[in-house]
C-alpha positions in Angstrom: 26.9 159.2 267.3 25.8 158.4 264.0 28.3 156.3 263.2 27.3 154.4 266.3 23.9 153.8 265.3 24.7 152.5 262.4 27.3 150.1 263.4 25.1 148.8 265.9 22.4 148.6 263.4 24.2 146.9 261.4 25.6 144.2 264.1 21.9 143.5 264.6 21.3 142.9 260.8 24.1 140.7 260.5 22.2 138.2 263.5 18.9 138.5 262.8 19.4 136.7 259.3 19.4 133.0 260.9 19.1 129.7 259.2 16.1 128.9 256.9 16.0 132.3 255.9 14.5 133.2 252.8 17.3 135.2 250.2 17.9 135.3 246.6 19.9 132.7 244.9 21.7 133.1 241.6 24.7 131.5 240.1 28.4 132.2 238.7 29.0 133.5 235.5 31.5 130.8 233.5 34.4 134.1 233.6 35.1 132.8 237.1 35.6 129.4 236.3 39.0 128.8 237.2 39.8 131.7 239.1 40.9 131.7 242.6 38.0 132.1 245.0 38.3 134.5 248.7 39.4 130.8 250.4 42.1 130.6 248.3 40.9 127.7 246.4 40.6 127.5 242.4 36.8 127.8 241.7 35.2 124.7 239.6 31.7 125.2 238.1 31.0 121.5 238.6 31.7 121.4 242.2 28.9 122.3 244.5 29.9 124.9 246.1 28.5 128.8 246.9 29.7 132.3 247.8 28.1 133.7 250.8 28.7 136.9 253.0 26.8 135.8 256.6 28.9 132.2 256.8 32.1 131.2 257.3 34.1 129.7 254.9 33.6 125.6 254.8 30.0 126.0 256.1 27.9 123.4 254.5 24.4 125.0 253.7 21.1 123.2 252.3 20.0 125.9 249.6 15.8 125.1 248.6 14.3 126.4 246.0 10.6 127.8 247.2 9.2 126.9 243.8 9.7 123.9 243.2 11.0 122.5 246.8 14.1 120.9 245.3 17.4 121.2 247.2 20.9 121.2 246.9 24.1 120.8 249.9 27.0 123.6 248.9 29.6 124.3 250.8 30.7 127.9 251.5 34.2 128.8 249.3 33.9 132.5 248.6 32.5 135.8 249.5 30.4 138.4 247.6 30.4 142.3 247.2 29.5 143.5 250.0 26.8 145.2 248.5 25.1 141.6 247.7 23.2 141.1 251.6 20.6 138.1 251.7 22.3 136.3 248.5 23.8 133.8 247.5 25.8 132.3 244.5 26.0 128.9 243.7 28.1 127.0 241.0 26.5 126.4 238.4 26.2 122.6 238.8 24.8 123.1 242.3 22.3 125.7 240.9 21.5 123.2 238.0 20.0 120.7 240.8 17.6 123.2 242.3 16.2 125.3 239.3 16.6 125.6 235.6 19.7 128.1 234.2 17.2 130.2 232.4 15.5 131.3 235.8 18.7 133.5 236.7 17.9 134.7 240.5 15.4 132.4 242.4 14.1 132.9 246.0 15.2 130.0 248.3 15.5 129.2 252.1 19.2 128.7 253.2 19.7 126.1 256.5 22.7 126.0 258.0 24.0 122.0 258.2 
């Protein structure tokens, strides 16, 4: 029963976080420059792309930073841990447009294009 309540929990988590939501943006560290990303695709620090877990791969998101209201299109190419909910990676090129490197983890509203 438990195990029921969770996974149905769960489900419901995985829904509620909609478009424009507000989640914590941060970007990839160099050592995965050039690696091979979940899609199968090399990754590339100076393309503008992200790693999310709630959208598919190819998704083309509009990440804004809530500071300063500058914003960035990436396009969904890999997957986090799954331990990572409400986050999201960006290259650092893509990160770059929205918010200085030295910030590290900003807050930003994700819409889904």
């Amino acid at each position: 029963m438990k195990k029921i309540v969770f996974s149905l929990i769960l489900c419901i988590s995985f829904i509620s976080w909609k478009s424009s939501d507000i989640v914590k943006v941060s970007y990839y560290h160099d050592k995965y420059h050039g690696r091979k990303s979940a899609n199968g695709e090399r990754f590339d620090q100076t393309k503008h792309t992200c790693a999310a877990n709630n959208f598919d791969f190819g998704t083309h998101l509009c990440i804004t930073n809530k500071e300063n209201g500058k914003s960035v299109e990436v396009i969904v190419t890999d997957r986090l841990a799954k331990k990572y909910k409400n986050r999201i990676d960006l290259s650092k090129n893509a990160f770059r447009k929205i918010a200085s490197l030295n910030k590290g983890i900003i807050n930003a509203e994700v819409e889904e294009l």
